[in-house]
DSSP file (Angstrom, degrees, kcal/mol; ACC not computed):
  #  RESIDUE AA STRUCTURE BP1 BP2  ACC     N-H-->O    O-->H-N    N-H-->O    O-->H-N    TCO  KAPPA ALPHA  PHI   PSI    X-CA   Y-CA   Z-CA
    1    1 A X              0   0    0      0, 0.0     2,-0.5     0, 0.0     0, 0.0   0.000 360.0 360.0 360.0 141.8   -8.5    1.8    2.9
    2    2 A X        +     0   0    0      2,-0.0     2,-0.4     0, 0.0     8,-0.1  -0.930 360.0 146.7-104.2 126.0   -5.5   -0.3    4.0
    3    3 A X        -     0   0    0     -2,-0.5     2,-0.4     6,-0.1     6,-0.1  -0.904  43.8-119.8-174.3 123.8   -6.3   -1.2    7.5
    4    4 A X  B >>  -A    8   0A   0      4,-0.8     4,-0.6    -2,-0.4     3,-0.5  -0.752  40.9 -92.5 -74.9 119.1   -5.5   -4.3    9.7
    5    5 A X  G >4 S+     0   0    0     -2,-0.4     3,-1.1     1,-0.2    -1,-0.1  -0.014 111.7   3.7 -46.6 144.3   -8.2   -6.4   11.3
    6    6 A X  G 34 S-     0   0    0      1,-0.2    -1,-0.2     2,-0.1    -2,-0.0   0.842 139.0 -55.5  33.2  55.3   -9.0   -5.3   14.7
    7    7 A X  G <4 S+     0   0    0     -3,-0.5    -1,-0.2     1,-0.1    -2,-0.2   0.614  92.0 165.7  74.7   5.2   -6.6   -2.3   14.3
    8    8 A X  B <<  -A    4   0A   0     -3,-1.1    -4,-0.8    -4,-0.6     2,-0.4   0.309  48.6-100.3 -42.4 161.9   -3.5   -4.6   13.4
    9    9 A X        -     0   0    0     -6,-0.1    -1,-0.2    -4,-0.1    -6,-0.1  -0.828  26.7-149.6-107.4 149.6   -0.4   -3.3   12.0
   10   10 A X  S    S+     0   0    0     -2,-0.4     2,-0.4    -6,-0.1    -1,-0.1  -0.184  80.4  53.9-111.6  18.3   -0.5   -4.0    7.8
   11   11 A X        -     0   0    0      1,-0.1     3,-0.1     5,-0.0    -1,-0.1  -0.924  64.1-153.2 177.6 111.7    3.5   -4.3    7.7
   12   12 A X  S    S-     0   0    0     -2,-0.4     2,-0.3     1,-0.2    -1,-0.1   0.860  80.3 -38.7 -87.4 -12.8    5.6   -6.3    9.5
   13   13 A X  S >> S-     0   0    0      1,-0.1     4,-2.2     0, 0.0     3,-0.6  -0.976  74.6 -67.0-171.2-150.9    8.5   -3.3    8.9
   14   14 A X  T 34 S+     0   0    0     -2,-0.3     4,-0.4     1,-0.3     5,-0.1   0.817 127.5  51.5 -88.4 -29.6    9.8   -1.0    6.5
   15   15 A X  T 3> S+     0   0    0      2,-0.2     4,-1.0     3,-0.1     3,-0.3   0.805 107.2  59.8 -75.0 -21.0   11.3   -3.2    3.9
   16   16 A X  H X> S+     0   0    0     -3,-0.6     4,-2.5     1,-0.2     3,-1.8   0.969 117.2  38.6 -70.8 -64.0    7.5   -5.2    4.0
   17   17 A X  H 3< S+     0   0    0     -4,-2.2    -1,-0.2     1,-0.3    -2,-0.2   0.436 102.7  59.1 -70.9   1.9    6.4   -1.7    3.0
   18   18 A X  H >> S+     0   0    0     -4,-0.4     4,-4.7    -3,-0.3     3,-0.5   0.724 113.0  48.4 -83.2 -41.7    8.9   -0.6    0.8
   19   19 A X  H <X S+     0   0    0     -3,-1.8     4,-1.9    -4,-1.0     5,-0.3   0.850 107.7  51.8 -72.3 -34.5    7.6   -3.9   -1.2
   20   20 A X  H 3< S+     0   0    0     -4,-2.5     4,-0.4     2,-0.2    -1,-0.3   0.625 109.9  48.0 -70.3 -13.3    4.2   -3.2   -1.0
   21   21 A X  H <4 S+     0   0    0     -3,-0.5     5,-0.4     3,-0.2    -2,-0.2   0.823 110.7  49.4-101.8 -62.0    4.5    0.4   -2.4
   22   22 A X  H  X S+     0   0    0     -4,-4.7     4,-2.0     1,-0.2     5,-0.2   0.954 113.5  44.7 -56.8 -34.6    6.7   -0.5   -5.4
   23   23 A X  H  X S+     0   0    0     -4,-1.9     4,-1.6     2,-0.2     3,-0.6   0.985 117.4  51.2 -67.4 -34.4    4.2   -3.7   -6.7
   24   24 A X  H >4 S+     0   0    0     -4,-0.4     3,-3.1    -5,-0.3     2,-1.0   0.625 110.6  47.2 -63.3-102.3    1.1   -1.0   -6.0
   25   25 A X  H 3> S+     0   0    0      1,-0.3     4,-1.6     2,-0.2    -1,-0.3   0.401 117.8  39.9  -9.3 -47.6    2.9    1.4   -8.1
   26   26 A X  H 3X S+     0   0    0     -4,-2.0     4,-0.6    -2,-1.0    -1,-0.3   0.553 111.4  54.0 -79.2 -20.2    3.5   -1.2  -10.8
   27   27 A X  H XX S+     0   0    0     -3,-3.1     4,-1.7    -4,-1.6     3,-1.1   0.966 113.3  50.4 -98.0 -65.3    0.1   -2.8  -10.5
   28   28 A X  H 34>S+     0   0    0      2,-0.3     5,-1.0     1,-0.3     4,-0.4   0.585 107.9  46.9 -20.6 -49.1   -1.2    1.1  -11.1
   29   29 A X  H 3<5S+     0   0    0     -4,-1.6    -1,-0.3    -5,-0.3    -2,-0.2   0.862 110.3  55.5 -67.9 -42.7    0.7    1.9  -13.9
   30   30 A X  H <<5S+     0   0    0     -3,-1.1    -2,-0.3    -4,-0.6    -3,-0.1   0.830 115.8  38.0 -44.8 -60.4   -0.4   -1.5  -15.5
   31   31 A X  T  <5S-     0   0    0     -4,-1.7    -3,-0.2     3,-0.0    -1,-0.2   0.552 100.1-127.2 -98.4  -7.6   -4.0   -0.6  -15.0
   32   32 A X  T   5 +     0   0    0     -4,-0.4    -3,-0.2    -5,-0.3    -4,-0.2   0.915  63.3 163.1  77.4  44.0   -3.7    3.1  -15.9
   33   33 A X      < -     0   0    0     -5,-1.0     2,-0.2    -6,-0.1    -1,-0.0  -0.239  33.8-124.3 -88.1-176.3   -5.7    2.9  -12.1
   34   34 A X        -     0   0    0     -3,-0.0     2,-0.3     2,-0.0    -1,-0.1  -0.556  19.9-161.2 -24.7 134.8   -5.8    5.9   -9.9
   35   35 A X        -     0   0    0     -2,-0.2     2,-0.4     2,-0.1    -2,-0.0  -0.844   3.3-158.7-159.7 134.5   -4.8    6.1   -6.6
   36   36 A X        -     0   0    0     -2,-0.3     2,-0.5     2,-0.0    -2,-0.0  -0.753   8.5-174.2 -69.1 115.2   -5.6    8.6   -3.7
   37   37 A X        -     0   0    0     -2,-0.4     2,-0.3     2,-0.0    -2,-0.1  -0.938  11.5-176.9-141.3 129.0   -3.6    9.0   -1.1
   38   38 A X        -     0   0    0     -2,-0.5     2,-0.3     0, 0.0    -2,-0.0  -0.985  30.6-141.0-117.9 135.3   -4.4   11.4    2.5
   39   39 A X              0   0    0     -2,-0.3    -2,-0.0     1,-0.1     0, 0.0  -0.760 360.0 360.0-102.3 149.6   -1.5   11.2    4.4
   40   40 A X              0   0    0     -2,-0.3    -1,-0.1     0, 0.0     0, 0.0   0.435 360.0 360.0-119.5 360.0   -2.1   10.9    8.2
């Protein structure tokens, strides 16, 4: 669960998150991992 202490935002904007989804992707593929996602 991706979640910022005391309810914080995880992303300071849409290029922070752009960056964080392509290394997870990369890090995932790399580990053959899994990855779950419910979108809210």
């Amino acid at each position: 669960m991706a979640r910022g202490i005391e309810r914080r935002k995880i992303f300071r904007d849409d290029k922070d998150r752009a960056s964080f989804l392509e290394r997870l992707a990369l890090i995932l593929e790399e580990t053959q991992t899994q990855c779950y996602v419910y979108p809210v």
